[in-house]
TIMARPA-702314 format. One line per field, with one value per residue (C-alpha): x, y, z. Coordinates in pm, whole numbers, plus 50000, padded with zeros to 5 digits. Layout:
px: (X ...)
py: (Y ...)
pz: (Z ...)
***
This chain:
px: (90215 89851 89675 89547 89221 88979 88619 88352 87951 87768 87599 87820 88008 88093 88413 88493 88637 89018 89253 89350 88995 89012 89327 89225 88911 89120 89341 89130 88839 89108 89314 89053 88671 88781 88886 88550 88434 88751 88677 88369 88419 88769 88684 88448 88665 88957 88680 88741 89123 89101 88863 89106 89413 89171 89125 89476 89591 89350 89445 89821 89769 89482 89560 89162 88995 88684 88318 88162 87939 88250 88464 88143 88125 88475 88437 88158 88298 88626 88377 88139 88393 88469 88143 88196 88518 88321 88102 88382 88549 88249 88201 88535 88484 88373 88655 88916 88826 88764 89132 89346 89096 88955 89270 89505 89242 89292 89623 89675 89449 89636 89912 89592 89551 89975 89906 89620 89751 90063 89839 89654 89976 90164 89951 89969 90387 90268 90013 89791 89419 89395 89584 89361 89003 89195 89309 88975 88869 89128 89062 88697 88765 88972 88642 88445 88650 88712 88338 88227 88545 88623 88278 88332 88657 88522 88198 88375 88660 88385 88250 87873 87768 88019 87947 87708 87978 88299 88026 87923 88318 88333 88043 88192 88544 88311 88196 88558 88642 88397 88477 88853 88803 88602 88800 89141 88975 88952 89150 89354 89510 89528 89272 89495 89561 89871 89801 89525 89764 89821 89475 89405 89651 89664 89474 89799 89893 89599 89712 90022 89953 89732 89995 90275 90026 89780 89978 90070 89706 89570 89337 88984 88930 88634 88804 89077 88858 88601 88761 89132 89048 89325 89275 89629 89590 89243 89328 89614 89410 89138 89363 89465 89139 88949 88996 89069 88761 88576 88781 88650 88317 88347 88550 88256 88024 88217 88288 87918 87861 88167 88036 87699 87883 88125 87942 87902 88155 88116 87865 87863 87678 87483 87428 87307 87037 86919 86916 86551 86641 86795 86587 86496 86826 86910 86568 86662 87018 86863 86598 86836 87072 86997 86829 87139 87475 87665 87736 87625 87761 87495 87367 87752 87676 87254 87292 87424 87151 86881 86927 86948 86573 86492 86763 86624 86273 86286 86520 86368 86051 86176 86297 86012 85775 86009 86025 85645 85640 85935 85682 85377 85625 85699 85373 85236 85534 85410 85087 85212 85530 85652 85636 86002 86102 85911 86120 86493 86342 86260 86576 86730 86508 86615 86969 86896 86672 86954 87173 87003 87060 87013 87358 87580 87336 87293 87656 87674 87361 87449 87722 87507 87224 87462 87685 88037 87963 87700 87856 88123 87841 87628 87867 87975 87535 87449 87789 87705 87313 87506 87709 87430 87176 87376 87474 87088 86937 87211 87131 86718 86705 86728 86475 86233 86262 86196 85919 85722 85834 85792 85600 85946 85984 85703 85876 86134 85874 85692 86018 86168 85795 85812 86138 86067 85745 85935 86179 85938 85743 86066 86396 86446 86691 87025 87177 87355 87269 87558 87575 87445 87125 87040 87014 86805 86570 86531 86480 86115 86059 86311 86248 86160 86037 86074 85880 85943 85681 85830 85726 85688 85374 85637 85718 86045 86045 86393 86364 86659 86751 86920 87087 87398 87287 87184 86912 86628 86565 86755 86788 86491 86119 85897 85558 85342 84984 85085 85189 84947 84918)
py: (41757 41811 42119 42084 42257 42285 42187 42403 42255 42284 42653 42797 42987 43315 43541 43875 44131 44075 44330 44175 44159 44546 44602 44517 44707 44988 44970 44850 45138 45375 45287 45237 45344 45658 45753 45765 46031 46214 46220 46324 46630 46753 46915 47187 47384 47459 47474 47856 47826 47442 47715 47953 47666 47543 47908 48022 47710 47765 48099 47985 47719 47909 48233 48333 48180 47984 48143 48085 47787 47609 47676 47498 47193 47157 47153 46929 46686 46701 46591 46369 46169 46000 45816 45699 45616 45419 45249 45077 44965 44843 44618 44479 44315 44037 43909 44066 43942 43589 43579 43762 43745 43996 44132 44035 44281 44541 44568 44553 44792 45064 45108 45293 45594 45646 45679 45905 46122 46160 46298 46528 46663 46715 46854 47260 47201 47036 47295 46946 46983 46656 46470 46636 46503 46140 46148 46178 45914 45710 45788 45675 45342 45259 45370 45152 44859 44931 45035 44686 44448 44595 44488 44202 44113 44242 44021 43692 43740 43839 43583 43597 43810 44062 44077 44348 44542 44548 44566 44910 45027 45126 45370 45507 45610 45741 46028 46055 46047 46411 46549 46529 46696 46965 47078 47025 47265 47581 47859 47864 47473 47351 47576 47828 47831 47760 47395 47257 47004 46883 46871 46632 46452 46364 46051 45843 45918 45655 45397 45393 45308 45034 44889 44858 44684 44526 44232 44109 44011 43659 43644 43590 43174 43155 43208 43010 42684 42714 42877 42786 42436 42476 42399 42494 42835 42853 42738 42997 43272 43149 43143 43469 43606 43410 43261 42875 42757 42876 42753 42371 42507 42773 42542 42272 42590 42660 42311 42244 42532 42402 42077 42259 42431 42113 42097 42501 42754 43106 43284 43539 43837 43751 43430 43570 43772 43454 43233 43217 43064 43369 43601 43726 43790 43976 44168 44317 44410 44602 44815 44854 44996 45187 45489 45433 45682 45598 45777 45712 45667 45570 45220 45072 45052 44884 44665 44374 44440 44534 44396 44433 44452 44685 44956 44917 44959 45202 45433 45427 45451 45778 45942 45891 46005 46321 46365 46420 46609 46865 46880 46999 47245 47388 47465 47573 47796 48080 48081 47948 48128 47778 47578 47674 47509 47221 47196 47191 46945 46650 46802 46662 46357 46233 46287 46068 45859 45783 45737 45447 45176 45270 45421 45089 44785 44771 44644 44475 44239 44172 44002 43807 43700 43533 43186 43244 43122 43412 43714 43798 43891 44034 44290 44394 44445 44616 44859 44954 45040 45237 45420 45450 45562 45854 45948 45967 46151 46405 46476 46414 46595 46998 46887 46740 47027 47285 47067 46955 47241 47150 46799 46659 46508 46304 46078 46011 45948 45705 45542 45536 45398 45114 45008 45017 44783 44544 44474 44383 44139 43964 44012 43794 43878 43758 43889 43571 43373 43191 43243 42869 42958 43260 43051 42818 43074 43217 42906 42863 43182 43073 42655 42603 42327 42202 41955 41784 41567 41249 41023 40748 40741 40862 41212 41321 41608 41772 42041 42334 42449 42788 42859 42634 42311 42100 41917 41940 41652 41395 41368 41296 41273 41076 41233 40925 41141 41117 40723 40484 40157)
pz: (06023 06072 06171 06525 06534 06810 06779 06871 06879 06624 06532 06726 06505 06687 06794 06935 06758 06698 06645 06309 06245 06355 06133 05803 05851 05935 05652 05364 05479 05517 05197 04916 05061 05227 04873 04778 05013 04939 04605 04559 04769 04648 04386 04544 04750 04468 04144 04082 04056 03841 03585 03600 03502 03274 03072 03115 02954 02664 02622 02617 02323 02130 02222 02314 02620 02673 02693 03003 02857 02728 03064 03244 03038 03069 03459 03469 03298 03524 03837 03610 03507 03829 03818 03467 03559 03873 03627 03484 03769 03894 03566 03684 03965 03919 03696 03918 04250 04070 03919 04205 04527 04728 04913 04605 04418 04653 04658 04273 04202 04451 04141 04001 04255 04244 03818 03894 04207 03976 03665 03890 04124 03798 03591 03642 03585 03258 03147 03119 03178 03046 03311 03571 03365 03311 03675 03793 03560 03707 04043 03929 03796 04174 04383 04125 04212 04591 04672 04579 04696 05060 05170 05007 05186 05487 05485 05430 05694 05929 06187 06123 06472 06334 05971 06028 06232 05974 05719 05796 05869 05493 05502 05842 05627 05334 05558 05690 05342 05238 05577 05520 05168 05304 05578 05451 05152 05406 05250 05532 05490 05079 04954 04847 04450 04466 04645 04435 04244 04599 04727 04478 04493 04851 04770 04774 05140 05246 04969 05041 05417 05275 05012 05301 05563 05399 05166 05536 05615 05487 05207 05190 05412 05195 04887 04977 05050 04820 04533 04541 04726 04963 05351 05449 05348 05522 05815 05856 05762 06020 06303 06240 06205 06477 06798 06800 06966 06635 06384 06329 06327 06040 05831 05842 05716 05467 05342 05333 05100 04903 04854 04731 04515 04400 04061 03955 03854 03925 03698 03514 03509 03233 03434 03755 03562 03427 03687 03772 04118 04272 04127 04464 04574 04260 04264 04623 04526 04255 04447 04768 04572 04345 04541 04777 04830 05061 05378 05780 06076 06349 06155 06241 06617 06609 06324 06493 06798 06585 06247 05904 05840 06068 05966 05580 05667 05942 05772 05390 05598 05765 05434 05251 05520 05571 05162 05165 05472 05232 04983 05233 05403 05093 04933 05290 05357 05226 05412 05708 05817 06083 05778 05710 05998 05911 05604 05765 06018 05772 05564 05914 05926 05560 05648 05986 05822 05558 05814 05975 05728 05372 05396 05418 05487 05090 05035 05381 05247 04882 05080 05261 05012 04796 04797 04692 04320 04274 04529 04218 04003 04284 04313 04031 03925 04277 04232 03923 03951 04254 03986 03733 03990 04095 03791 03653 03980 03967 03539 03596 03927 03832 03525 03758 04030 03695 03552 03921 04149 04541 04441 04279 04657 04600 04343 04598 04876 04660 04609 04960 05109 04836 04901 05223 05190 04966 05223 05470 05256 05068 05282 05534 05844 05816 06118 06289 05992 05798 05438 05350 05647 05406 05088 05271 05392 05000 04892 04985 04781 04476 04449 04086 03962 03615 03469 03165 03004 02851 02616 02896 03108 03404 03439 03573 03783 03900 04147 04204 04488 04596 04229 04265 04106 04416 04451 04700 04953 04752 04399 04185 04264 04041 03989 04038 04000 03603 03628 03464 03677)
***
């Protein structure tokens, strides 16, 4: 029996927000990008007694303890190994959301917080500091994967005047993420010695939530049609993601950007570096991201009124401003005695400024300036600059503050400002734009044209068009200036 589907006109491809629409941002935020935040915070509160496990086990198998240098290192490495650990999962993305989709990654890769909330909540009984370091690692690898896919997911389910929205609902469970970890850290809730295993292990409560809700939710309708080819599916998962009137519409979007893509697997990596026809798009994933953590609340409710463009500009624009204006507060401060104030005021400002739109917009557009052939690959290079990024300013940054004193802020001004001036000359605005619009609007910056000189007095000349193998304005053009009458 066929489908009955309503039409809609043409470019009208809009909805309200539905609660299942509402749901599985809920529950994939909550489940895998909350565990971020949590992460990175949880091991503040309880690092005194995880030292004190840490030398008493020592003393136990060696019979001597660790030096103070030693006891360090070993602690460092127990919170620097959740960003290596988010390095790799990052690498994996691509290839996992390819082979199992973007919810089917989601909920596979939840078997690898219960391994690593069991190393971590067992591991005083066992005397183990090992299982604590390789649970973090673990827990690493998870965020790796999640911080890249659940935007991902989110961004392709999304009707296009909402993309911005459930985009930015990640970032919002980040902070909810370092705020849970901090407060449930006070001595007088799990920061007690005795509950450290715990603390750290609470990171399956969320998961678990997500494993039982989330299989019940369709998969990606963009995968499904232009990946796995099957209409059924898409249509099911449409209807419960949209209202009818839109569903005709979205399906004739996507199958135009599936017949674009008809001819072209998706690439690799490797590929998408190459590809000198989306070097654009790749270019601003790089610089947006790689100066970017991710945090913010106040971008989630102006981006789809204000824009994407906006956001980037205004708030890079505001932190590198306010880094400068650190630097001048600094070496005036002692002259001047206001000056200090000065300071904690652009401290404020970079945190606002942050806030804006470099804190989520980054993932929200790599979702957007890519075709589904190319957005595997996308990900998996803006998530791990991400990765790589923080990593490097946290090991650089106490070197640089030693070597420059107060003008180390001007390296990160000069960065902000130039990020900021690059988006306004070279990203376009994609708010209410559909994925195949975007491409289009890069293309007048990306078409290449190759031209290759025959023996014959006529010269063929094939232009490229967006990165996926289609041609521009019909197939060939002849280039007659070189044909001999």
């Amino acid at each position: 029996m066929a489908e009955e589907v309503l039409i809609t006109p043409p470019g009208k491809i809009s909805s309200h927000l539905t609660s299942s629409l509402l749901a599985v941002a809920f529950l994939t935020s909550f489940g895998s990008s909350m565990l971020y935040g949590y992460n990175l915070a949880v091991v503040n509160s309880p690092a005194g007694y995880i030292k004190d496990f840490y030398n008493r086990t020592v003393v136990s198998r060696n019979g001597t303890g660790l030096n103070g240098e030693a006891l360090t290192l070993m602690y460092s490495l127990t919170v620097s190994v959740f960003a290596i650990g988010g390095l790799i999962g990052s690498l994996m993305v691509g290839i996992l959301v390819t082979k199992f989709g973007r919810k089917g990654t989601l909920v596979n890769s939840t078997v690898l917080v219960f391994i690593a909330g069991s190393l971590m909540g067992f591991s005083r009984i066992c005397g183990s500091p090992e299982m604590v370091i390789f649970g973090r690692f673990i827990t690493g690898i998870h965020s790796g994967i999640s911080l890249s896919v659940v935007p991902m997911y989110l961004g392709e389910i999304a009707p296009k005047n909402l993309r911005g929205f459930l985009g930015l609902m990640p970032s919002i469970f980040i902070c909810i993420g370092v705020f849970s970890a901090q407060l449930l850290g006070l001595h007088e809730l799990l920061g007690k010695e005795e509950h450290w295993p715990l603390f750290l292990s609470l990171v399956v409560v969320p998961t678990f939530v997500q494993l039982m809700l989330l299989p019940w939710f369709p998969e990606s309708p963009r995968y499904l049609l232009i990946e796995k080819h099957n209409v059924h599916a898409t249509i099911t998962a449409l209807k419960w993601y949209r209202a009818k009137c839109n569903i005709q519409a979205e399906i004739e979007e996507m199958q135009e950007e599936q017949r674009s893509l008809s001819t072209v697997e998706t690439v690799s990596v490797w590929q998408l570096l190459l590809d000198p026809t989306v070097r654009w798009q790749v270019l601003s994933v790089v610089i947006i991201n790689i100066g970017m953590q991710l945090s913010g609340i106040d971008a989630c409710f102006t981006i789809e009124r204000l824009g994407r463009r906006p956001l980037i500009i205004g708030g890079f624009a505001v932190m590198g401003m306010c880094c400068a204006g650190i630097t001048v507060s600094l070496i005036l401060q002692v002259h001047v005695q206001f000056m200090k104030y000065v300071s904690v005021g652009c401290v404020v400002g970079i945190i606002a400024g942050f806030c804006i739109g470099p804190a989520g917009v980054p993932f929200l557009i790599t979702a957007e300036l890519f075709k589904q052939s190319h957005r595997p690959a996308a990900y998996t290079v803006g998530g791990s600059l991400n990765w790589m990024s923080n990593f490097t300013i946290g090991f650089i940054f106490p070197f640089l503050q030693m070597s420059a004193g107060s003008y180390c802020y001007l390296v990160f001004s000069s960065v902000c400002l130039a990020v900021a001036i690059y988006v306004f000359f070279v990203i376009p605005e994609t708010k209410n734009k559909t994925f195949v619009e975007i491409s289009q609007m890069f293309a007048t910056k990306e078409a290449v044209v190759e031209s290759q000189a025959l023996s014959q007095p006529d010269q063929l000349k094939l232009k490229k068009m967006n990165g996926y193998g289609t041609l521009e304005n019909g197939s060939l053009e002849f280039d007659s200036s070189s044909s001999c009458p």
